[in-house]
C-alpha positions as CSV (number, residue, x, y, z in Angstrom):
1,X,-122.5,155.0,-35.4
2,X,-119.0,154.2,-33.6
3,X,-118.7,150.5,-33.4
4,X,-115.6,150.9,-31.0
5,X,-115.0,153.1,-28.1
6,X,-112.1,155.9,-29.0
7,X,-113.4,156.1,-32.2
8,X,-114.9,158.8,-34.4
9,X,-117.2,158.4,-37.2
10,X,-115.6,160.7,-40.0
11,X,-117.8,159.9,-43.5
12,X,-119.4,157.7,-45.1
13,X,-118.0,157.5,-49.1
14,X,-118.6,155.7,-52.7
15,X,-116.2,153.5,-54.2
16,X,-116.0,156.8,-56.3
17,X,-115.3,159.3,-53.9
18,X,-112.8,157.3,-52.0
19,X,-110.8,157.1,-55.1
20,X,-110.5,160.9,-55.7
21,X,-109.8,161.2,-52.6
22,X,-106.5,158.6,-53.5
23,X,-107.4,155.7,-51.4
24,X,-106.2,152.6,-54.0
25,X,-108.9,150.3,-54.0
26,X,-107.5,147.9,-56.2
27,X,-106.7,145.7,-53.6
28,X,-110.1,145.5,-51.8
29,X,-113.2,143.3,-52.8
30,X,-116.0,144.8,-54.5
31,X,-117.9,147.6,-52.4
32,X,-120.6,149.9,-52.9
33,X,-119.5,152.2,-49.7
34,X,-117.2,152.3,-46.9
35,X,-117.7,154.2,-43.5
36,X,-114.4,156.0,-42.1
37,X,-113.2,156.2,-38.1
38,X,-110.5,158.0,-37.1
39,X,-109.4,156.5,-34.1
40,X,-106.4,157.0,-31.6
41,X,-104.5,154.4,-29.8
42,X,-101.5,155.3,-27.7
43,X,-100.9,158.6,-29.5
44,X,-101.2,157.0,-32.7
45,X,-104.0,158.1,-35.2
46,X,-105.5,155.1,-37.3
47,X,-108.1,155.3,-40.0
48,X,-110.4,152.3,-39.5
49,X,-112.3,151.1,-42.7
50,X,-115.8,149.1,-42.8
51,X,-116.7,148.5,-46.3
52,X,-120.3,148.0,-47.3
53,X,-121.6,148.0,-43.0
54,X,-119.9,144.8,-42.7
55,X,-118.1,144.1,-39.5
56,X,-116.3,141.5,-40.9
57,X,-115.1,143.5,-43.6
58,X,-112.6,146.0,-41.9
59,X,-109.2,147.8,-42.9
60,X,-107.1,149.6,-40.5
61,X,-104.4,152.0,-41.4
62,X,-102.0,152.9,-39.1
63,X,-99.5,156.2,-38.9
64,X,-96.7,154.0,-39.5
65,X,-98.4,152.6,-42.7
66,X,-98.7,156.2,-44.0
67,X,-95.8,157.5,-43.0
68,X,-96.6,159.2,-39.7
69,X,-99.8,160.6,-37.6
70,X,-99.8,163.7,-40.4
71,X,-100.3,162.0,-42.9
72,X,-103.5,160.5,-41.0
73,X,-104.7,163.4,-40.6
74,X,-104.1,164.4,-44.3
75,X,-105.9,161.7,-45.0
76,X,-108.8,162.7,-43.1
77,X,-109.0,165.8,-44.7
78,X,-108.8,165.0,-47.9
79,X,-111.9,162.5,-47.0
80,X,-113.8,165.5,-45.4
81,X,-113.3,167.5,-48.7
82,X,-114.4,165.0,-51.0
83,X,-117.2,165.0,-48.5
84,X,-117.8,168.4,-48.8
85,X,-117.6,168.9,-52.4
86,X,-120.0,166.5,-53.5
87,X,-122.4,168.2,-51.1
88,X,-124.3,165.0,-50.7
89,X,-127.8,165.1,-48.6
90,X,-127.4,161.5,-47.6
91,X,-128.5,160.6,-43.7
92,X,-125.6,159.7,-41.9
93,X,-125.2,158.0,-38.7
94,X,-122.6,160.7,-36.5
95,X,-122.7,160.4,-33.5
96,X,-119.3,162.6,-33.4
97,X,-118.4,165.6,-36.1
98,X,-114.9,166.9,-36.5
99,X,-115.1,170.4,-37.2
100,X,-111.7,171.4,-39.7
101,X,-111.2,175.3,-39.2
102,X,-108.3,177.5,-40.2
103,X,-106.7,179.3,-37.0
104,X,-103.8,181.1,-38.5
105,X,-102.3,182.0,-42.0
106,X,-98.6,183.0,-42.9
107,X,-97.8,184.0,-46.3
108,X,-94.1,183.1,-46.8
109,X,-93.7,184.2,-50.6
110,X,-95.7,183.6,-54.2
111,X,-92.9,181.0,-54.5
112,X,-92.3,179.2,-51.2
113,X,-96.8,179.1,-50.4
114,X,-97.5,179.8,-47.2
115,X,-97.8,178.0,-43.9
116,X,-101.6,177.1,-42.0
117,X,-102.5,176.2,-38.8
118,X,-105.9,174.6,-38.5
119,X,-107.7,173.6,-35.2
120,X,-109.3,170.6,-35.5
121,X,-112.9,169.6,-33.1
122,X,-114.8,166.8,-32.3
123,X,-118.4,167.8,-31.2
124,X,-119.1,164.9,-29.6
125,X,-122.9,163.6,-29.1
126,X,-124.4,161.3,-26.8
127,X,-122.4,158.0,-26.4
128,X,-119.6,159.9,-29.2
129,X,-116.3,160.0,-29.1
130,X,-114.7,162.6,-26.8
131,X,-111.7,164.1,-28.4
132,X,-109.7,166.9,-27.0
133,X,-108.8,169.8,-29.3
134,X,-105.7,169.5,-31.3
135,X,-104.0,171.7,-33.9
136,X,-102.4,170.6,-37.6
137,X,-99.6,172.3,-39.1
138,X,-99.4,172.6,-42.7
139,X,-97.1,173.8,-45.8
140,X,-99.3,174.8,-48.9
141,X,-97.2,175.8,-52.1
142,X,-98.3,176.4,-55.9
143,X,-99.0,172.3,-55.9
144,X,-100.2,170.4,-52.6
145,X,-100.8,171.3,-49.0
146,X,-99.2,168.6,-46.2
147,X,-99.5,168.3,-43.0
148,X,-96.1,168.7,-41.4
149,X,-96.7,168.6,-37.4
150,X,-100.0,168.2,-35.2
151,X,-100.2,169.2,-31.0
152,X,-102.3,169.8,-28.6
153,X,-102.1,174.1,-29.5
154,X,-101.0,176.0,-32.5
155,X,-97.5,176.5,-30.5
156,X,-97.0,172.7,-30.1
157,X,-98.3,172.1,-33.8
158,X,-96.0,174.3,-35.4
159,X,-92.8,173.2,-33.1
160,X,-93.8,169.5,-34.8
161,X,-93.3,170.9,-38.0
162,X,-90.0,172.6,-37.4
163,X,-88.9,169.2,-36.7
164,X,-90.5,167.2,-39.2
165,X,-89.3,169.8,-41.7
166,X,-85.9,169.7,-40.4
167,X,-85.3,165.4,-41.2
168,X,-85.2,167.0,-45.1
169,X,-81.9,168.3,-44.3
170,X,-82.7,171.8,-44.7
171,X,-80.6,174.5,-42.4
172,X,-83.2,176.3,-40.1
173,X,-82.8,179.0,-42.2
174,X,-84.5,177.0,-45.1
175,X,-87.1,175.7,-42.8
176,X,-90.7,177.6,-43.3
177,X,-92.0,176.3,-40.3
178,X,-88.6,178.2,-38.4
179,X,-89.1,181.4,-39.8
180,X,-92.9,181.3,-38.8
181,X,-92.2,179.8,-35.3
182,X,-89.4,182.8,-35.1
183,X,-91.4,185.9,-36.4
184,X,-94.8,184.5,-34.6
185,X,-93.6,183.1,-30.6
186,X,-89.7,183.9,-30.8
187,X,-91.2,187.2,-30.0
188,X,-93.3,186.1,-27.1
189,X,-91.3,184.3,-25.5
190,X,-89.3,186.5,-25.1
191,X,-91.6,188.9,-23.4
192,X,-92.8,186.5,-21.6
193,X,-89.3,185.9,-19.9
194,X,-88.7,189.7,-19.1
């Protein structure tokens, strides 16, 4: 159950699962579980932590702890796929599910990996969270897949990325995200002018 308002109840994991899914629990008392909230304030995703139900024993990880809103939302799916995996039959409390589905796939090459797009969706239930839509924008090659920009459509989501991509000093030639954006809404827009 949300304890706040603007928050979404994402999973409730083991010590264990947390771990493979890279959380560093070294740092944090002993616990059996912990429930994950994604929550947003000002534009700013945090993932809000209770460990064993205990209200007084709470974690917040902001964006700028992680290194920015897409790594949040990596975060969150790497916690949904541990999830997932361990196809567990526990009764959760969710009174909001987000719903992680791939919108669009561009190959780039067996070398460079390709480039996804995945809409992410809060069904909200009574007294849940309501979320609006947004869209993730992510770079997959032969050993991870990050998130790279995040908006409110796939347009906006990939523009993000094109950014974010650029800050590694790559010419936009070198930037995925730029070819993709080019071969996929250059295109349109252009149409969409004439």
């Amino acid at each position: 159950m949300a304890r706040e308002i603007g928050e979404v109840f994402l999973v409730s994991l083991s010590k264990e699962e947390i771990q493979k899914a890279g959380f560093d629990t070294s740092t944090f008392s002993d616990f059996q579980t912990v429930s994950i909230y994604l929550q947003n304030w000002n534009n700013e995703y945090v993932l809000k932590y209770i460990f064993d139900n205990d209200p007084s024993d709470v974690y917040y990880e902001r964006a700028k702890d992680l290194g920015g809103n897409e790594y949040v939302l990596e975060a969150v799916i790497n916690y949904l796929s541990v999830a997932q995996e361990d196809n567990d039959t526990r009764e959760l409390e969710m009174p909001s599910i987000a719903v992680v589905s791939m919108v669009e796939s561009h190959p780039l090459s067996p070398d460079d990996g390709s480039v996804f797009i995945y809409k992410v969706e809060v069904h909200t239930v009574k007294g849940g969270m309501r979320m609006e839509v947004f869209y993730i924008c992510t770079l997959e090659n032969q050993v991870t897949e990050r998130v790279w920009g995040f908006g409110h459509t796939p347009k906006e989501a990939l523009e993000n990325a094109v950014i974010e991509y650029s800050r590694n000093g790559v010419s936009p030639e070198e930037n995925p995200f730029q070819r993709i954006y080019d071969e996929v809404y250059a295109e349109r827009d252009d149409q969409e002018e004439e």
